[in-house]
C-alpha positions in Angstrom: 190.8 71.4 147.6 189.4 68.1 146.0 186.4 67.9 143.6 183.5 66.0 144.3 180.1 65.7 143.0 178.6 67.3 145.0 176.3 70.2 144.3 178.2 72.8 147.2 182.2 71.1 146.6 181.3 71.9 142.9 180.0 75.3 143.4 182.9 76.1 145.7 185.4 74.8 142.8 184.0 76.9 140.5 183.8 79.9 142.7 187.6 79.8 143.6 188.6 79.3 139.9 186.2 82.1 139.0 187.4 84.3 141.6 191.2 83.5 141.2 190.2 85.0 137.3 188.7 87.8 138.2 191.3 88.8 140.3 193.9 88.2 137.6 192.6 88.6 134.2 194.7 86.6 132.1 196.4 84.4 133.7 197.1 80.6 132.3 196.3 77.3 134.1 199.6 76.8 135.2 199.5 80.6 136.8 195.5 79.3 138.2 197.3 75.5 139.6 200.3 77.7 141.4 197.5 80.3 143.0 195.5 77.8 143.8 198.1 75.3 145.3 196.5 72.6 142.6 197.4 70.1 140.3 197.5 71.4 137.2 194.7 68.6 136.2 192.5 69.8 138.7 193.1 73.5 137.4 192.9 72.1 133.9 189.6 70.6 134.6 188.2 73.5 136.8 188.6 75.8 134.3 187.6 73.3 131.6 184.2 73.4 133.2 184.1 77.2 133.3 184.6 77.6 129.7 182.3 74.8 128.8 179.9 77.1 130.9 180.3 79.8 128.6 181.7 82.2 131.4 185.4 82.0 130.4 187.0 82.2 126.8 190.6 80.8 125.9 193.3 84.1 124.3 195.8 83.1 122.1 199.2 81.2 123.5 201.7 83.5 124.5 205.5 82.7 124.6 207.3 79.6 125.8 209.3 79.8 128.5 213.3 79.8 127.7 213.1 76.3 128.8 210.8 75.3 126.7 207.5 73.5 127.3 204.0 74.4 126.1 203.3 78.0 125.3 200.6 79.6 128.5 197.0 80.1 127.1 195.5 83.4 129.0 192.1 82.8 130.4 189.6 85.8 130.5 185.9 86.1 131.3 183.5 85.9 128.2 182.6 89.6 127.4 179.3 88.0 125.7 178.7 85.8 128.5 175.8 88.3 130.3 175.4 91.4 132.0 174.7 92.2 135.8 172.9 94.9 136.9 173.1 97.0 140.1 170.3 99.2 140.7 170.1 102.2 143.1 166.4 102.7 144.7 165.3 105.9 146.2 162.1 107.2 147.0 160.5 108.5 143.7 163.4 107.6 141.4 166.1 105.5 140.6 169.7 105.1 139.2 171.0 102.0 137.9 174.4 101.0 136.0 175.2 97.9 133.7 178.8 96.1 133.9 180.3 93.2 132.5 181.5 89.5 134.7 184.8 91.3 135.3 183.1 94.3 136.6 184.0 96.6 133.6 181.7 99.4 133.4 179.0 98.9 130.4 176.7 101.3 131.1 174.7 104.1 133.6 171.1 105.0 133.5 168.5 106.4 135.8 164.4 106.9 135.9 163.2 110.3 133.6 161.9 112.1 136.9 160.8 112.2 140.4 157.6 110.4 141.5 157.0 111.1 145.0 154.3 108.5 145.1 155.8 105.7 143.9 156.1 102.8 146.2 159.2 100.5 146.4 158.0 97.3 144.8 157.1 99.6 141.3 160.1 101.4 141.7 161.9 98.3 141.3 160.2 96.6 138.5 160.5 99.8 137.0 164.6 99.5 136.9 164.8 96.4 136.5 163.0 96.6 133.0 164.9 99.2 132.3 168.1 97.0 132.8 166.7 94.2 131.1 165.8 96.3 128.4 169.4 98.2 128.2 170.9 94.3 127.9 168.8 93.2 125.2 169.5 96.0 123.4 173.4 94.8 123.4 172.4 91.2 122.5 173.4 90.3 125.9 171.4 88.7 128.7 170.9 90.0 132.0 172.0 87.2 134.1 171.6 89.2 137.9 170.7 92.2 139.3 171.1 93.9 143.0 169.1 96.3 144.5 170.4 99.1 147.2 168.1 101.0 149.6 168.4 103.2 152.0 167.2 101.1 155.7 168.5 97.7 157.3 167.9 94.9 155.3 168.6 91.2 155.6 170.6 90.4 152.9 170.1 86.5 153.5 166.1 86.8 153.0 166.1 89.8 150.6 164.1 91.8 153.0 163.9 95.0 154.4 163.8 95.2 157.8 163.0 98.8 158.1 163.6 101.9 156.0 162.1 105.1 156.9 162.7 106.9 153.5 160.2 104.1 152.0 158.2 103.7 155.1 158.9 99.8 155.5 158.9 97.4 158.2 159.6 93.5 157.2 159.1 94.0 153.4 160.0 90.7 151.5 161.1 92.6 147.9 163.1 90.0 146.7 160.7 87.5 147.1 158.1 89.3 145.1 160.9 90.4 142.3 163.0 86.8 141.6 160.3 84.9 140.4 159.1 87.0 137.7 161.9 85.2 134.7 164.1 83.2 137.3 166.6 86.1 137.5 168.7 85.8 140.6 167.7 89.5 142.6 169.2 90.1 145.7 169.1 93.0 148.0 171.5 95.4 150.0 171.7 98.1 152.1 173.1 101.4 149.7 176.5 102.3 152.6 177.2 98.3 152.6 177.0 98.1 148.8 179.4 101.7 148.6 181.4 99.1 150.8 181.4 96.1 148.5 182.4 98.6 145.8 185.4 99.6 147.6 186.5 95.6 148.1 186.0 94.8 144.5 188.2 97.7 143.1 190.7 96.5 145.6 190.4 93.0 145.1 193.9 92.3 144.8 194.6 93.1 148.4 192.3 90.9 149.7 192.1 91.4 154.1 190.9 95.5 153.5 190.4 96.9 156.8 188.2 100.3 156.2 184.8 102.4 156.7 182.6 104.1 153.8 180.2 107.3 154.7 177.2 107.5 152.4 175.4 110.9 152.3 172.4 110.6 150.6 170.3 114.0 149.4 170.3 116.9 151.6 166.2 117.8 151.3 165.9 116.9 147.5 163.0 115.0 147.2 160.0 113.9 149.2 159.7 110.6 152.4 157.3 108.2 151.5 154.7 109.8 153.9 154.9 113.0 151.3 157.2 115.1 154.1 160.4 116.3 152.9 162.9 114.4 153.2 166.0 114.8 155.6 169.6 113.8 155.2 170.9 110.5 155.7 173.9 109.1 156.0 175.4 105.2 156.3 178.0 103.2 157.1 179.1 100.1 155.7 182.2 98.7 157.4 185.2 96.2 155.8 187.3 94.3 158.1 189.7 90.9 156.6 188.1 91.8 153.3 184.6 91.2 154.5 181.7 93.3 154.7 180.7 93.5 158.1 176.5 93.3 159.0 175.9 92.7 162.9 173.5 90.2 164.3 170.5 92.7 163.7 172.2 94.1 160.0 172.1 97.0 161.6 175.8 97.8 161.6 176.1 100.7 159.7 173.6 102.5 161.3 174.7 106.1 162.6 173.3 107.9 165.4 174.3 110.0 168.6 174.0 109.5 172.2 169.8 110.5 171.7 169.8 108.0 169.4 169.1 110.5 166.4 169.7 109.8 163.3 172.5 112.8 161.8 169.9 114.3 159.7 167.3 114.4 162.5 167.1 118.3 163.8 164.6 119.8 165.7 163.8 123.1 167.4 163.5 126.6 166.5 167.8 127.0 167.0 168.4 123.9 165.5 170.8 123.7 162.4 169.8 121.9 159.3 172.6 123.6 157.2 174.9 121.1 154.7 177.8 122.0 157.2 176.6 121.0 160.1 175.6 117.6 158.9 178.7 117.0 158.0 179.7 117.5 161.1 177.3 115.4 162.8 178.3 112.7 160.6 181.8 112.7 161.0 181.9 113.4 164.6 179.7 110.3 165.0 182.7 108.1 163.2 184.8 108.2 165.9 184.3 106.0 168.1 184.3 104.1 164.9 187.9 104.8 163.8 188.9 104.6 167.4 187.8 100.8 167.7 188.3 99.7 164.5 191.5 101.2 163.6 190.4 101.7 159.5 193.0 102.0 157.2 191.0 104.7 155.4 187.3 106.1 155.8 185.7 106.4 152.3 183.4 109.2 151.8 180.5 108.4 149.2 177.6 110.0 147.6 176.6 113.4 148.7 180.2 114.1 150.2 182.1 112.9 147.1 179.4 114.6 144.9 180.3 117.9 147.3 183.5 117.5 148.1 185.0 120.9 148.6 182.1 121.9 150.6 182.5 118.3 152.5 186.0 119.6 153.1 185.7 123.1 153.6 183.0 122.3 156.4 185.4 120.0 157.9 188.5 122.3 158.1 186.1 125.1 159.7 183.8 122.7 162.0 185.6 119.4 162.8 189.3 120.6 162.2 190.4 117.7 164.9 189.1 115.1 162.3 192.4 115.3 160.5 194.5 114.4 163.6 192.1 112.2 165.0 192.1 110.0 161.4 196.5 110.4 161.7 196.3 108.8 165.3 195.0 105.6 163.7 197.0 105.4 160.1 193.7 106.2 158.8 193.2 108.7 155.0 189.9 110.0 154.4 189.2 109.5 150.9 186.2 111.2 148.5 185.3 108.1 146.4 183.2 107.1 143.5 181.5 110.0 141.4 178.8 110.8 143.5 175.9 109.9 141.4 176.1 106.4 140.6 178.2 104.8 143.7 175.1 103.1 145.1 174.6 101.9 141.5 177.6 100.4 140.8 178.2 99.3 144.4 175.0 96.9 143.9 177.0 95.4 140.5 180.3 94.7 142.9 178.1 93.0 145.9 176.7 91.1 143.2 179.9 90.2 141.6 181.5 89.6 144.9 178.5 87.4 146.3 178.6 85.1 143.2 182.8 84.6 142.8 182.2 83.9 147.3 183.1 80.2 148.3 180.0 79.6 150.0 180.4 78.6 153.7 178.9 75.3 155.1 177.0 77.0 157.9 175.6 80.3 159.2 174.6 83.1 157.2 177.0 82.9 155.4 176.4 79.7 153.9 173.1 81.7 152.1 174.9 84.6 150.8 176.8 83.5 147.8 174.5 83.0 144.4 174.6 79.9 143.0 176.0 79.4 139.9 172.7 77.1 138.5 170.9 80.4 139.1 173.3 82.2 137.0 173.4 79.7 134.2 169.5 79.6 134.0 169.3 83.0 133.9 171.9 83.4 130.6 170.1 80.7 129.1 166.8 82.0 129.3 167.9 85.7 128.0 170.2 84.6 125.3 
């Protein structure tokens, strides 16, 4: 990798040396040169520029090797440098959380009550002052912010495609939301940002194969056309360490051979218990697990928030999930707490879309947040 002038070689410089640091928090520039297969010059400078930056911060030398030679400086991400926030958006409230450029936890917080009439652009705004709010009251900037919904959404425009919770076809939210102060605002849907969650906690074993079931409310709450609203559920699937969309970003999408969505029932003998969704749900997964080969299905939201009914209605409904899961090399695991996944799943997409080396072509190429973006953003909150 050679530097260059350059506006994308320099941005994907900084995003390897970034990323190689938030990987490994402390390491030196000789440990960031031998990771990176550079000269140590071109480490040296790399990380020269990030500090200059304000994003990383020098520790003190630690010991000499027995052979002597200069003692290794750790290098560490500024805990003053800003504050991302990740912001969970449901219809009539909201949850949000506050974490650091390592992706250290700083802080939850949610909307007082239920609104059933809100609409998604106030919603929004709503959290989003809320964060900004939070982060001045630290002394810290806000220097980005994600938003997760529940629907498809293009991640590359910032819109949402469709999302019948909010009642939304072709919405452009984060077009209406980044301008107001320059803040970089990107969207998500909630199961791929559960997803993104699950990469960044395991972002030292980078090629992750796995799947992550969101549940989301279970008739708490109200649609945006004032009906009550039924359970969904999502899917956000990681294969080579990558978050997986489709051509239509539609990837995640669960439904059975009617094309019904799991909490869609009908009919007088239909079943809208807890259990049975759970069972709809999971039976739809395998065809899933059967093609992908996961190594583990990660069960989020509703189903980590209810585990031992999630489990109990497994062991008396879908028993053959267990074997089906062992066939593949597969563990089901409850993750997250159950409130706040989403939340903090928006702070990791985020964190993982801005340490990205962005690609030259494709979708890709708009996905990672450029680093200008961040650096206006610190400068105009500090």
């Amino acid at each position: 990798m050679r530097t260059s002038n350059n506006r994308y070689q320099r941005d994907a410089n900084l995003a390897v040396a970034a990323r190689a640091v938030w990987r490994r928090p402390g390491l030196s520039r000789a440990d960031l040169a031998r990771e990176l297969d550079l000269h140590r010059s071109t480490a040296g400078s790399l990380i020269g520029a990030l500090i200059e930056s304000g994003l990383l911060v020098e520790g003190e030398p630690g010991e000499a090797a027995p052979r002597g030679g200069r003692r290794p400086v750790a290098i560490d991400f500024d805990r003053r440098f800003g504050l991302v926030a990740g912001l969970d958006l449901t219809p009539g409230a909201w949850r949000g959380a506050l974490v650091d450029l390592r992706g250290d936890l700083v802080e939850r917080f949610e909307s007082a009550g239920r609104s059933s009439g809100a609409a998604l652009p106030g919603l929004a705004r709503a959290a989003l002052d809320e964060a900004r709010a939070r982060a001045a009251a630290r002394g810290l900037p806000l220097v980005g912010a994600c938003a997760a919904l529940p629907g498809i959404v293009d991640p590359v425009e910032g819109t949402v495609l469709r999302s019948r919770p909010f009642g939304l076809r072709d919405y452009p939210l984060a077009r209406e939301l980044a301008p107001e102060g320059g803040l970089p605002f990107i969207l998500e849907n909630d199961a791929n940002a559960c997803a993104w969650a699950r990469l960044a906690n395991a972002r030292t074993e980078p090629g992750s194969d796995f799947v992550c079931v969101l549940a989301r409310g279970n008739g708490n709450g109200n649609a945006a056309d004032g009906r009550e609203a039924a359970p969904g559920a999502g899917l956000g699937i990681a294969l080579g360490g990558r978050v997986h969309y489709g051509s239509l970003y539609a990837a995640g999408e669960l439904a059975d051979a009617e094309g019904r969505a799991p909490g869609e029932v009908s009919g007088p003998d239909a079943d809208s218990s807890f259990e049975a969704f759970v069972e709809r749900v999971f039976r739809s997964l395998v065809p899933v697990v059967a093609a992908l080969a996961p190594r583990a299905v990660f069960a989020c939201g509703e189903f980590r928030r209810r585990e031992a009914e999630t489990r109990a209605a497994l062991d008396a409904r879908f028993p053959a999930l267990r074997d089906i899961l062992a066939a593949q090399g597969a563990a089901l695991v409850f993750a997250g707490d159950g409130e706040h996944d989403v939340a903090e799943g928006a702070c990791a997409t985020f964190l993982s879309r801005l340490f990205s080396v962005p690609e030259l072509s494709g979708p890709g190429a708009r996905l990672p947040i450029g680093w200008d973006r961040v650096l206006r953003a610190r400068g105009a909150g500090s």
